[in-house]
C-alpha positions in Angstrom: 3.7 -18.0 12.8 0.3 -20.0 13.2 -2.4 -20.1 10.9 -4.4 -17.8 12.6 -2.0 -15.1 13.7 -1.0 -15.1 10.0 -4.3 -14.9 8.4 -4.5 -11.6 10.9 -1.3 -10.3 10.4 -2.7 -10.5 6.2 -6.3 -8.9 7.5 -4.6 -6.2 9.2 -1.7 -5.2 6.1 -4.8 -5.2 3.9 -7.2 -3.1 5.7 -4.1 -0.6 6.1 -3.6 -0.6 2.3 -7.2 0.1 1.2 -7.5 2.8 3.8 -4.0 4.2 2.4 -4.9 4.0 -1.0 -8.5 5.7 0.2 -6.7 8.5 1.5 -3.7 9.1 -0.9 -5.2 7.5 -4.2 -7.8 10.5 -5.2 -5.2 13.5 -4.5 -2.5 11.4 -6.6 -4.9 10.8 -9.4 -6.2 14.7 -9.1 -2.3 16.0 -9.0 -1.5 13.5 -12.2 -5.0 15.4 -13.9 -4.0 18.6 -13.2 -0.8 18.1 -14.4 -1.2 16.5 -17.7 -4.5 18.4 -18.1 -2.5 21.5 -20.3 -1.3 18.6 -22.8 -4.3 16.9 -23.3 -7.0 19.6 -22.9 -6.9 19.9 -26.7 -8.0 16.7 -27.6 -11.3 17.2 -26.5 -12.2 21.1 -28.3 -13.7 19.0 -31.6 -15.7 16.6 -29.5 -19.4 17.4 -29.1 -20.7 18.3 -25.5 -23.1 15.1 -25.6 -20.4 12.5 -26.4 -17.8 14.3 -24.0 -20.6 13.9 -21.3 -20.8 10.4 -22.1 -17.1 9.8 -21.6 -17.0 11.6 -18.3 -19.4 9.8 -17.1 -17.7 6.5 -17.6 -14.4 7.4 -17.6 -14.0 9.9 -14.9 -17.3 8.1 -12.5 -15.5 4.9 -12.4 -12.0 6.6 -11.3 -14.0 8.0 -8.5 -15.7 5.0 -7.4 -12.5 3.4 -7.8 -10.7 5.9 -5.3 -8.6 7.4 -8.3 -10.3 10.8 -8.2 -12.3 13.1 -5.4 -15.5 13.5 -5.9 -15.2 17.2 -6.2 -12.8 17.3 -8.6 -14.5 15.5 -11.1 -17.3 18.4 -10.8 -15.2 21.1 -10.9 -13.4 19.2 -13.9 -16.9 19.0 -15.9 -17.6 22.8 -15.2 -13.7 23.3 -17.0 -14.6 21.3 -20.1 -18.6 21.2 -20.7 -20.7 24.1 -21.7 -23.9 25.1 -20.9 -26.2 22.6 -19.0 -23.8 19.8 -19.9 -21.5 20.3 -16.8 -24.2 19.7 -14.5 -25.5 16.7 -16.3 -22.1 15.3 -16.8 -21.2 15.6 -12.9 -24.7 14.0 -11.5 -24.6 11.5 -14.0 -20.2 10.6 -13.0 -21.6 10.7 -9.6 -24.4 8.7 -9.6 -22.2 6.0 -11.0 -19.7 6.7 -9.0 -21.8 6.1 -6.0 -23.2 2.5 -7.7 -19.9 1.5 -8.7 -18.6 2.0 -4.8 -21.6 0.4 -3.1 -21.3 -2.6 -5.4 -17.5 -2.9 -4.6 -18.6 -2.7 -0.9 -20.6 -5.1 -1.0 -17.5 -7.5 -1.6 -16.0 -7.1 1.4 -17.5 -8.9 5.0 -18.6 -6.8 7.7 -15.5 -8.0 10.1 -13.3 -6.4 7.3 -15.0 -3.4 6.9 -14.6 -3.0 10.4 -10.7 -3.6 10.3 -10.5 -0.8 7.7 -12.5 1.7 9.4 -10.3 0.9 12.8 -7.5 2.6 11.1 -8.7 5.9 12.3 -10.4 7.0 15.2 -12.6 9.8 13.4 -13.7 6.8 10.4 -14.9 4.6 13.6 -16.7 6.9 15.7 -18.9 7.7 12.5 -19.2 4.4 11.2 -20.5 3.4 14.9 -23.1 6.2 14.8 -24.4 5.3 11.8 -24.7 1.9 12.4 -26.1 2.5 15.3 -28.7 4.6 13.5 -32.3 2.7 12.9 -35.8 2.9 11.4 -36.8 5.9 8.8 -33.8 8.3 9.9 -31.3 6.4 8.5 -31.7 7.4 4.9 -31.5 10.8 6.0 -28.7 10.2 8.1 -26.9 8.8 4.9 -27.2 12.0 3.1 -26.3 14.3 6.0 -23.1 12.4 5.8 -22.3 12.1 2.4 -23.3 16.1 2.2 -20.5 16.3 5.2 -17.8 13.8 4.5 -16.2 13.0 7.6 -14.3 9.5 5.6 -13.1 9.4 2.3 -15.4 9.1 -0.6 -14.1 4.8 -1.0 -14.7 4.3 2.8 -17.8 6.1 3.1 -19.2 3.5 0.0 -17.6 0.4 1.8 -19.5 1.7 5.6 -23.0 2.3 3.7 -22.8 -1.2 1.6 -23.1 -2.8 4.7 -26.3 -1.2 6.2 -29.8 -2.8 6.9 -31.2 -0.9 4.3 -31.9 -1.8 0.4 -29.2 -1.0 -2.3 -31.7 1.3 -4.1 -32.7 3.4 -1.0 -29.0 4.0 0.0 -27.4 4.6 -3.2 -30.6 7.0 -3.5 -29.7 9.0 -0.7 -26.1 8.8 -1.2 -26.7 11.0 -4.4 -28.9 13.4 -2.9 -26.6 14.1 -0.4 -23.3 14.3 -2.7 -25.6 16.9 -5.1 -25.5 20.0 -3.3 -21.3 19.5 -3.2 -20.9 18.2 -6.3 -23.0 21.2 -8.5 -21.3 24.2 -6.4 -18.0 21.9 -8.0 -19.3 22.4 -11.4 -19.8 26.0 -11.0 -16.6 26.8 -9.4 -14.8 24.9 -12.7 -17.4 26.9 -15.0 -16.5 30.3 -13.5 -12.7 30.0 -12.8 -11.8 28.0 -15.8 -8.2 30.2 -15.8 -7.5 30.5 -11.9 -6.0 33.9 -12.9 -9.3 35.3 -13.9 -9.8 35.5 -10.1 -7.3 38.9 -10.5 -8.9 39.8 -13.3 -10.1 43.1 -12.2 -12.1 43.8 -15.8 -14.8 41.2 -14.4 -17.7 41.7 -12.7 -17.0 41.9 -9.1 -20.0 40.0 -7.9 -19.1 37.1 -9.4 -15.8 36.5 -7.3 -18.4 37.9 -4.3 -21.2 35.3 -5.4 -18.6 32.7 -5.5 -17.1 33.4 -1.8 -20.6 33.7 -0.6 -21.6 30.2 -2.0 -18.6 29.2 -0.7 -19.5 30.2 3.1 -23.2 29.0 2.6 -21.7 25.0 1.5 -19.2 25.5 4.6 -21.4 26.7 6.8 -24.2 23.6 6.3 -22.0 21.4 6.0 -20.8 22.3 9.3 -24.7 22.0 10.5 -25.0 18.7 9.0 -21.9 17.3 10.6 -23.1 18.3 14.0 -26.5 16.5 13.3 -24.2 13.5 12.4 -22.1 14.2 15.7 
């Protein structure tokens, strides 16, 4: 095999594997979480809400803006173990760090690459091309409509906006704003459903299993508006 064909054959194997790992490496890390999660849960009853914060935003932002976590779990995960205002501080902050630890990593990789990647899937190239395609004062909202509607993993979706004519500050800007709306419901779904059998609990309140479903609905049904903007 020539050089050239072999320096391909390397490009293509790679792009496969980061969009493998994109794919499989946040519901591997949320089944391993949820799984040791009963062991460990303990370990974390003595430590104050301000210093767990802290360690959720380092700890658990960086496994999602490495691809080791979704993005929702970690919200719903803060609702579980935070109380008060804390969740919702813990999940913007992991997020927001997240999101700069992902565009940074982007930022590594050469446009031709990113391009390889996203060719793995037909759905990850049609929206990349749109949004590339996308120019002028629209774009930042076009950002945020996608990140509110994910149409590529939360690893790809970094990797496509790192590559944009726009400055790092303006899209890691709307990247958050667009992640918020997802990534508080999160934190109140782990807040309220902290046992998943309180959901036959039949001594609570029935509006608040009705105010869940209908908060549900309402993300569903504009995320579905936003991806049809995006479309």
């Amino acid at each position: 095999m020539d050089n050239p064909a072999r320096a391909s054959a390397i490009r293509q194997f790679s792009a496969l594997t980061i969009a493998s790992l994109a794919l499989i490496g946040p519901l591997l890390g949320m089944t391993w979480a949820s799984i040791a999660a009963p062991t460990y849960t303990h370990t974390v009853a003595n430590v104050t809400p301000a210093l767990l914060t802290a360690g959720i935003i380092c700890a658990g932002g960086t496994a999602v803006g490495l691809a080791l976590l979704p993005s929702f779990f970690l919200g719903a995960a803060c609702g579980y173990l935070l109380p008060g205002p804390w969740p919702y501080i813990a999940a913007s902050g992991g997020i927001a760090w997240a999101t700069a630890l992902g565009l940074t990593i982007g930022r590594l990789f050469s446009t031709n690459f990113l391009e390889i990647v996203l060719q793995r899937k037909t759905d990850w190239w049609t929206t990349y091309q749109r949004l590339v395609q996308t120019v002028g004062a629209f774009l930042p909202t076009t950002i945020a409509l996608l990140r509110l509607a994910p149409h590529m993993p939360f690893a790809l979706t970094n990797l496509a906006c790192s590559r944009l004519p726009i400055s790092s500050v303006s899209t890691w800007l709307a990247s958050v704003l667009g992640l918020m709306p997802r990534t508080l419901f999160a934190v109140y779904i782990g807040s309220q459903l902290q046992d998943w059998q309180t959901l036959f609990d039949l001594q609570r309140p029935p509006w608040e299993l009705l105010l869940s479903v209908a908060l549900f609905s309402l993300l569903v049904y504009f995320g579905r508006r936003a991806a049809q903007k995006i479309n």
